[in-house]
C-alpha positions as CSV (number, residue, x, y, z in Angstrom):
1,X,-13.9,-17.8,-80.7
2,X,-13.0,-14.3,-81.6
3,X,-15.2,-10.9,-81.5
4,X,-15.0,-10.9,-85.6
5,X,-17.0,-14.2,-85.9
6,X,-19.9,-13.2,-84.0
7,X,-22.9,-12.5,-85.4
8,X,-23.8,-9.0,-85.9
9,X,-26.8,-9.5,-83.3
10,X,-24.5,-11.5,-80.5
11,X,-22.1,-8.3,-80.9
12,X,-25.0,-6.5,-80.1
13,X,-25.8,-8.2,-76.9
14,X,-22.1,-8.4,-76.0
15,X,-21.6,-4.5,-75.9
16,X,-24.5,-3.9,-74.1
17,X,-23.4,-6.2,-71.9
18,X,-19.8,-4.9,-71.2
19,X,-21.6,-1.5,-70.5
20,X,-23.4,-3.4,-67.6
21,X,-20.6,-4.5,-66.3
22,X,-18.4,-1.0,-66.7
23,X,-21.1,0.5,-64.8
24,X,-21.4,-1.7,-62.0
25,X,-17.8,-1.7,-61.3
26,X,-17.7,1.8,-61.8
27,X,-20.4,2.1,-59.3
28,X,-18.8,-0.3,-56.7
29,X,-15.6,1.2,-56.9
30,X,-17.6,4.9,-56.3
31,X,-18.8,3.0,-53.4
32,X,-15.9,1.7,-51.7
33,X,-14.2,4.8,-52.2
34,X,-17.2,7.0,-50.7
35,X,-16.8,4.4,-47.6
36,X,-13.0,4.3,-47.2
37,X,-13.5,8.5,-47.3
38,X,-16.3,7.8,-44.3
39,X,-14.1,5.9,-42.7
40,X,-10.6,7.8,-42.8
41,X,-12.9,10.9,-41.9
42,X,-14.7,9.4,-38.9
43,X,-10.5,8.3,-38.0
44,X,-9.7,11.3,-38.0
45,X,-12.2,13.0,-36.2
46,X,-11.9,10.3,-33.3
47,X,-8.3,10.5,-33.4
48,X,-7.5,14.4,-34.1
49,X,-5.3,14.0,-37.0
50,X,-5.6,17.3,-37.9
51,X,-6.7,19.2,-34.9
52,X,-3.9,20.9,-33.0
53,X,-2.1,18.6,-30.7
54,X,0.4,20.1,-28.0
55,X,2.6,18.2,-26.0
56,X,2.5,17.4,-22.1
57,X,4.7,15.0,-19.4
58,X,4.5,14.0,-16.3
59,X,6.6,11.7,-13.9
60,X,5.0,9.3,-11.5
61,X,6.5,6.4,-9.5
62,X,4.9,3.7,-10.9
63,X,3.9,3.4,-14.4
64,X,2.2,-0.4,-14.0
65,X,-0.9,-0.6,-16.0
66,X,0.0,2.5,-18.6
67,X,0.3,2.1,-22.6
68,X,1.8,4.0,-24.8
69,X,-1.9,5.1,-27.0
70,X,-3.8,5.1,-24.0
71,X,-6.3,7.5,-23.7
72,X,-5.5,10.4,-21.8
73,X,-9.2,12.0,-20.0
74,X,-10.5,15.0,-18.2
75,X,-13.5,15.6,-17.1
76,X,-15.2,12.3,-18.1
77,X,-13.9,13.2,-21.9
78,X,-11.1,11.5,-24.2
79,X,-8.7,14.8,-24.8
80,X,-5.8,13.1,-26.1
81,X,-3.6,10.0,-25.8
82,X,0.0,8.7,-24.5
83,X,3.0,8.8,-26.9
84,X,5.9,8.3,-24.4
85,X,6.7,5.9,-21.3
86,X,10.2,6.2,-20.3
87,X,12.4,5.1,-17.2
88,X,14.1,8.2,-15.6
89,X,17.8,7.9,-14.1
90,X,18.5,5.3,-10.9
91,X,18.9,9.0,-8.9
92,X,16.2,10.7,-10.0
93,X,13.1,11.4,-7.7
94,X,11.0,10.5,-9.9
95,X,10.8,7.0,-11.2
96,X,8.9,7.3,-14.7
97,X,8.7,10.0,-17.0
98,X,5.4,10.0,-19.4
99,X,4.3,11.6,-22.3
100,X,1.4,12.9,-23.5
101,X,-0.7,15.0,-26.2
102,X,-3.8,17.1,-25.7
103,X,-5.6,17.8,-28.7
104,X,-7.3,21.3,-29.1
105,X,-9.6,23.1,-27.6
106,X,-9.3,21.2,-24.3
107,X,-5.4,22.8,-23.5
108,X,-7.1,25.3,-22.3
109,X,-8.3,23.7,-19.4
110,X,-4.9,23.4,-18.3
111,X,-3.2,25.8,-16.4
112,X,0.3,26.2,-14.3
113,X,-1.8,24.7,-11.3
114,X,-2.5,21.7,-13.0
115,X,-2.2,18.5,-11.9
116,X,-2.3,14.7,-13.0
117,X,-3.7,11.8,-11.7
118,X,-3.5,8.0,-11.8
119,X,-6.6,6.4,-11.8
120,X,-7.9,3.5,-11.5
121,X,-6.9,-0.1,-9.5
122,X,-3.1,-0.9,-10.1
123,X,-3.6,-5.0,-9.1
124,X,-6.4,-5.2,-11.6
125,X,-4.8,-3.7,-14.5
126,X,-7.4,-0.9,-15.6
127,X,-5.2,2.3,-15.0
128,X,-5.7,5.7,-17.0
129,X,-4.1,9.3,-16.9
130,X,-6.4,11.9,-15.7
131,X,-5.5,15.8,-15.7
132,X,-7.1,18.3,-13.4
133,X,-8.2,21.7,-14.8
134,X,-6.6,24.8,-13.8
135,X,-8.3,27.5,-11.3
136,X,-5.8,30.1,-10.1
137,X,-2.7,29.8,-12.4
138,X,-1.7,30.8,-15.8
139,X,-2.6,29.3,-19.0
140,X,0.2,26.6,-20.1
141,X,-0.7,27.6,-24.2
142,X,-1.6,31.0,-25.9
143,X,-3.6,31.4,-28.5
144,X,-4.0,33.3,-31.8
145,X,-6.7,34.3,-34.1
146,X,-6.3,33.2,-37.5
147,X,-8.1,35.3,-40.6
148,X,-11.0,32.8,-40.1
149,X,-11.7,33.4,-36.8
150,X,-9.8,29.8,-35.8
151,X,-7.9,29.9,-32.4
152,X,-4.5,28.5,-33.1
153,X,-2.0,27.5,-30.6
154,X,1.2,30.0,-31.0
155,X,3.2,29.9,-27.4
156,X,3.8,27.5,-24.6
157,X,4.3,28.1,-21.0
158,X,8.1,27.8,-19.7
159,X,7.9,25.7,-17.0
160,X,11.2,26.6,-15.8
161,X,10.0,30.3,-15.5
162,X,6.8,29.8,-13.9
163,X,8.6,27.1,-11.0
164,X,11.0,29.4,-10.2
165,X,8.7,32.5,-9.3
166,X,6.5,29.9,-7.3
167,X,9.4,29.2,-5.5
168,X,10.3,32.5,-4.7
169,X,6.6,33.0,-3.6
170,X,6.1,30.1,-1.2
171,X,9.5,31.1,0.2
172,X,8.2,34.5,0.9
173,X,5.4,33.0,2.7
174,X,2.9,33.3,0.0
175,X,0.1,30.2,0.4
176,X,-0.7,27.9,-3.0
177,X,-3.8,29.4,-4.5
178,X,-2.5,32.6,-3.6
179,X,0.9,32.3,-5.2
180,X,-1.0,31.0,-8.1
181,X,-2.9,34.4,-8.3
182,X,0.8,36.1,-8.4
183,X,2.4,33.7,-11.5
184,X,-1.0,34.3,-13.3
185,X,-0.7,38.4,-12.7
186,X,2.9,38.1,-13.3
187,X,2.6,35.8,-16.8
188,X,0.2,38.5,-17.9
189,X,2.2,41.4,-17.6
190,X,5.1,39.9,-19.0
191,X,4.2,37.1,-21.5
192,X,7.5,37.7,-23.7
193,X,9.4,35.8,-20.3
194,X,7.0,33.4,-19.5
195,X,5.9,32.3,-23.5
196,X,8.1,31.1,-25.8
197,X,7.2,30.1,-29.8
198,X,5.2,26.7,-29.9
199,X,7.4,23.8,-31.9
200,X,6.9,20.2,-32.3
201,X,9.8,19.9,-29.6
202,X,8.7,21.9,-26.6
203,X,6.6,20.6,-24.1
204,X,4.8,21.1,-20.8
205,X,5.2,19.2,-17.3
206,X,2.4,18.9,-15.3
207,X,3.2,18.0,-11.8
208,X,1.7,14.3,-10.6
209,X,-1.0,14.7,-7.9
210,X,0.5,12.4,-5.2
211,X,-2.7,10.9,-3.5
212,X,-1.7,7.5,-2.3
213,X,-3.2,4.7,-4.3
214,X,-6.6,2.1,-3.1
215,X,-3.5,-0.3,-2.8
216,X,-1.5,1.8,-0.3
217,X,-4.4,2.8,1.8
218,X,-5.3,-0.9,2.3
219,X,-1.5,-1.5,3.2
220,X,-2.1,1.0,6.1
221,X,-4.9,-0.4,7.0
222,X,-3.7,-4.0,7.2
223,X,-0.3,-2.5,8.5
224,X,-2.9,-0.6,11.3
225,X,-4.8,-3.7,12.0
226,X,-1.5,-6.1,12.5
227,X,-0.4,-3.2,15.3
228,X,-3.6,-3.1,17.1
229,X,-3.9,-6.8,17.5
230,X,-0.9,-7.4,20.2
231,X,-2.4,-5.1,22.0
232,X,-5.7,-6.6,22.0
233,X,-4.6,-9.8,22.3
234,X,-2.4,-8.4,25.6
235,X,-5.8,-6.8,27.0
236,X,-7.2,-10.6,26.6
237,X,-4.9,-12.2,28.4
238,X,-4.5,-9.6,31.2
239,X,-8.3,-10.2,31.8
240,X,-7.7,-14.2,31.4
241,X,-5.6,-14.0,34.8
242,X,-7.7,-11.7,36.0
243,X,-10.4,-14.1,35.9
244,X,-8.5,-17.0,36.6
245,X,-7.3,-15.1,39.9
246,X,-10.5,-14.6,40.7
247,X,-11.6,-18.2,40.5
248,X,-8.8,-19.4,42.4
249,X,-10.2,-16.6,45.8
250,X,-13.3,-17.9,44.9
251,X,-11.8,-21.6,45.7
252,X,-10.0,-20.1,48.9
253,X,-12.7,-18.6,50.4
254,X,-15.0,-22.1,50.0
255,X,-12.1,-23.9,51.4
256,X,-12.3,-21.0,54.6
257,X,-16.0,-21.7,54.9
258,X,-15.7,-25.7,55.2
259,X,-13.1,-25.1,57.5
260,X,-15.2,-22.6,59.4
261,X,-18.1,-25.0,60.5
262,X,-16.2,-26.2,63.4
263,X,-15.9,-22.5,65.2
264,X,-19.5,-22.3,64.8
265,X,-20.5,-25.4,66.5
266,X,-18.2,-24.1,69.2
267,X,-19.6,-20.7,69.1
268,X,-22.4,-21.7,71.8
269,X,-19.8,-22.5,74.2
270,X,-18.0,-19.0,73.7
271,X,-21.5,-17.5,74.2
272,X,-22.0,-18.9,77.4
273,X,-18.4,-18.1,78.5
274,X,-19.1,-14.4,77.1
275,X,-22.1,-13.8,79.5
276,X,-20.5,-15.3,82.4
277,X,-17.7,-12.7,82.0
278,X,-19.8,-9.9,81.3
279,X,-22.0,-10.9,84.4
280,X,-19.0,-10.1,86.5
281,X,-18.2,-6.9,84.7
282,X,-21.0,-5.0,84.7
283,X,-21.0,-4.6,88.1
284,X,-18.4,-2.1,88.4
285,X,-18.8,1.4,86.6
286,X,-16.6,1.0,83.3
287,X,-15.0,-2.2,84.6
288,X,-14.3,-3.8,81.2
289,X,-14.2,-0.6,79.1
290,X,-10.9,-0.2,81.4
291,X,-10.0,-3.6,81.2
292,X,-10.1,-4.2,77.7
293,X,-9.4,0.3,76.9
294,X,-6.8,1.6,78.9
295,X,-6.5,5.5,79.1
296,X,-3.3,5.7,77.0
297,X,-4.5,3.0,74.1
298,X,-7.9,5.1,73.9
299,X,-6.4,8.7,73.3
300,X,-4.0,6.6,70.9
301,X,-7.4,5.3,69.1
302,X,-8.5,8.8,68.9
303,X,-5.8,9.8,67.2
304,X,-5.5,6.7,64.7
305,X,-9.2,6.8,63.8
306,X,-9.0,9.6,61.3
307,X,-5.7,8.3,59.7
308,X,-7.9,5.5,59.1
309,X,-10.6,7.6,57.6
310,X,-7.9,9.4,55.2
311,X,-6.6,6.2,54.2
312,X,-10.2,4.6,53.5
313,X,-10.9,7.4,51.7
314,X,-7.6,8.1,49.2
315,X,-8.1,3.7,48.6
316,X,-11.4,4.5,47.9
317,X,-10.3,7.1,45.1
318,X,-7.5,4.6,43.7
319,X,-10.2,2.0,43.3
320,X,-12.4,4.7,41.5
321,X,-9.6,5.3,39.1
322,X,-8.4,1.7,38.2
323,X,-12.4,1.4,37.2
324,X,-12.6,4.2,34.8
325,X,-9.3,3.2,33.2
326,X,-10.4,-0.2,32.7
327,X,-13.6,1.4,31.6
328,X,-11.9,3.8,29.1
329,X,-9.9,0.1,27.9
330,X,-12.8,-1.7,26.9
331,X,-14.2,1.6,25.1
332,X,-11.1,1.7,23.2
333,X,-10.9,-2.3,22.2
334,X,-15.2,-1.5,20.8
335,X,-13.8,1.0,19.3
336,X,-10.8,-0.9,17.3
337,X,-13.3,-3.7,16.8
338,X,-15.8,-1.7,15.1
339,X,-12.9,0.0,13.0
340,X,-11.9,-3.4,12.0
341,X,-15.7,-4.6,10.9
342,X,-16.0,-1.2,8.9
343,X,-13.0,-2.4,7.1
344,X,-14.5,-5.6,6.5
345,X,-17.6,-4.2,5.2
346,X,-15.8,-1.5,3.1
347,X,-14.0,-4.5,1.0
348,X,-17.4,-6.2,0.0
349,X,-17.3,-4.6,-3.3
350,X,-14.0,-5.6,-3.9
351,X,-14.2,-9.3,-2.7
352,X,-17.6,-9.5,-5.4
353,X,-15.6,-8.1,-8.0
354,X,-12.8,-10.6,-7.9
355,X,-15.5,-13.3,-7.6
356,X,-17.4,-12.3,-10.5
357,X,-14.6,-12.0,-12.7
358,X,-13.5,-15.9,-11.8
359,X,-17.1,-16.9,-12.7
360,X,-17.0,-14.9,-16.1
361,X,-13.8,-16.5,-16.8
362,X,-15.2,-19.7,-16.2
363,X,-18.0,-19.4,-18.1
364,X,-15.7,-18.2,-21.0
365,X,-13.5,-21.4,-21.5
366,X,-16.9,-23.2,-21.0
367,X,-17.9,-21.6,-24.3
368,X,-14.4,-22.7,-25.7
369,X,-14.8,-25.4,-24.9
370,X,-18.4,-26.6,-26.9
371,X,-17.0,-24.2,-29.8
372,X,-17.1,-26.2,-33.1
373,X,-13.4,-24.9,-34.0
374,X,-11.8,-25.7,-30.6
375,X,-13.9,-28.5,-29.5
376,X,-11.2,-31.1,-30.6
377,X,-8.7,-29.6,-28.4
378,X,-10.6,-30.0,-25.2
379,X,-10.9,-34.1,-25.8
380,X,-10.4,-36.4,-23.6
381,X,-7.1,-38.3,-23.7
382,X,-8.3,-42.0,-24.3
383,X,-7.1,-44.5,-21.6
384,X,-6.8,-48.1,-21.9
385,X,-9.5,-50.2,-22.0
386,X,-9.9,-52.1,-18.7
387,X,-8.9,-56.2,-19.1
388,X,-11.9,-58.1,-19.8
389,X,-12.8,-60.5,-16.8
390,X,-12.4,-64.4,-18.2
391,X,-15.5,-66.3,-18.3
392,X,-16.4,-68.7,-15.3
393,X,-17.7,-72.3,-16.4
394,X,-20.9,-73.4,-14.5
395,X,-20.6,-75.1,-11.6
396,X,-20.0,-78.9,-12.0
397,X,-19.7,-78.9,-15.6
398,X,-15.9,-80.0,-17.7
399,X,-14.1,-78.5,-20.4
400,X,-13.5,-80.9,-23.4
């Protein structure tokens, strides 16, 4: 039915309507466009689209666990992101070479002493880039004033510059912070050599703090641990035969006693023989002194009595210092032990961690699992019903 052949009152209506209608779309349109701008604006802000950006790189040896868009921190704050992640030559020292912005105002934290850092747990896949604010160098970007009073990045710091006078420094004996203090003074009285004009090419390296990783320490300390462990187990079985030779004396001597008991059943008769002979010997003045002592064996006995002494004495000292050694041993093997428990007890943490994240895993295909959209594919594959068992007639009775 067209407009014409309406009624002059269902016109009316119809107008009124379609300006209804105009409005709300009008109105929804306003709104989706106020929220898009909301949206785009809180973007930007979170992501620094128009806040000055100025390029950085680093080169580590291991870039496992980076991603290009990852955020870049420093000091517990998000101050920019990675753009670049590239393999360096098969000769190069370094292995990786990585990109990065910094958005403004937080390049000014970062100066020619610099530094950036890997963090995080490399066989757990959480890893982030980390710079270190400057303290005795020079700034890596200067900044102008613009008519508003806004700080705008003009020049960068030539790296080439500022490595080559720290070179010179530390070869002149010069120690870090303090050669730092001489780039800064130097930079400042002659910015036109250091600075050069700030372009969408140039860029800054920042030289990789080269802390050895959680992963390497507990290399070492395994690599440690394997080392000790010979020697430990050496130390047992030195004191096995040790023990075992002392068990086998402790056999002999036994043996000696049982075979002793005879000689002191006899020992009556050698007493009675013993008084008979000194009887006859005490008669006479010195009579068995000079019998059993002649003059020449006694002055000889004099003079072997204090070799005796001095040899009693220096075995006495040898014995004295085989104890302390062993002594100084066993301290040694407490002390490896309780290196070895501190270990232990450092790697608690780690051991919990891993364990937690297999129960959370766990629990996660669980919920899969019971989920109305991907219940179906966690059924049961049917299996073949088992054969039915054939009927057994009662006992006595005949099939017809």
């Amino acid at each position: 039915m067209a407009v014409q052949d309406l009624t002059p009152q269902l016109r009316t209506r119809l107008s009124r309507l379609e300006k209804w209608v105009g409005v709300f779309v009008t109105f929804a349109t306003l709104l989706l466009l106020t929220g898009l701008a909301y949206y785009l604006h809180n973007t930007a802000q979170r992501k620094g689209w128009f806040v000055p950006k100025v390029r950085y790189q680093t080169s580590l040896a291991d870039a496992s666990g980076l991603k290009i868009g990852q955020p870049v921190m420093l000091m517990g704050f998000e101050v920019g992101e990675i753009t670049r992640i590239e393999a360096n030559g098969p000769y190069d020292y370094y292995n990786v070479t990585v990109d990065f912005v910094i958005r403004a105002p937080y390049h000014g934290y970062l100066w020619s002493d610099s530094r950036v850092r890997v963090a995080g747990l490399p066989f757990l896949g959480g890893r982030s880039l980390e710079v270190l604010k400057g303290r005795y160098g020079a700034p890596t970007v200067e900044e102008d004033k613009t008519p508003s009073g806004r700080k705008v990045p003009r020049r960068i710091l030539i790296h080439a510059q500022v490595d080559k006078l720290k070179k010179q420094l530390l070869a002149a004996g010069e120690s870090g912070d303090k050669a730092q203090d001489a780039i800064k003074q130097a930079v400042a009285t002659n910015t036109a050599a250091y600075y050069a004009i700030l372009t969408p090419n140039s860029v800054y390296w920042l030289e990789p703090d080269t802390a050895p990783s959680l992963s390497e320490r507990l290399e070492g300390v395994v690599n440690t641990a394997e080392a000790a462990l010979p020697n430990i187990l050496g130390l047992t079985n030195q004191l096995n035969r040790i023990l075992s030779n002392a068990n086998e004396i402790t056999l002999h001597l036994d043996g000696l006693l049982v075979g002793a008991s005879p000689v002191v059943a006899n020992l009556g008769a050698v007493t009675t023989n013993l008084n008979a002979i000194t009887g006859t010997l005490r008669d006479t003045k010195g009579a068995l002194g000079e019998w059993l002592l002649p003059t020449n064996i006694q002055q000889e006995l004099v003079l072997l009595l204090p070799n005796v002494n001095t040899t009693i004495t220096n075995v006495n000292t040898n014995l004295v210092s085989v104890v302390s050694n062993l002594n100084k041993s066993l301290e040694n093997l407490a002390g490896i032990t309780s290196n070895l428990h501190a270990q232990v007890q450092m790697n608690t943490n780690i051991l919990s961690s891993i364990s937690d994240a297999v129960v959370h895993t766990d629990d996660f295909i669980q919920g899969l699992k019971r989920h109305w959209l991907l219940r179906s594919a966690f059924k049961p594959k049917p299996t073949n019903a088992p054969p039915v068992r054939p009927a057994v007639s009662p006992k006595g009775a005949s099939w017809r």
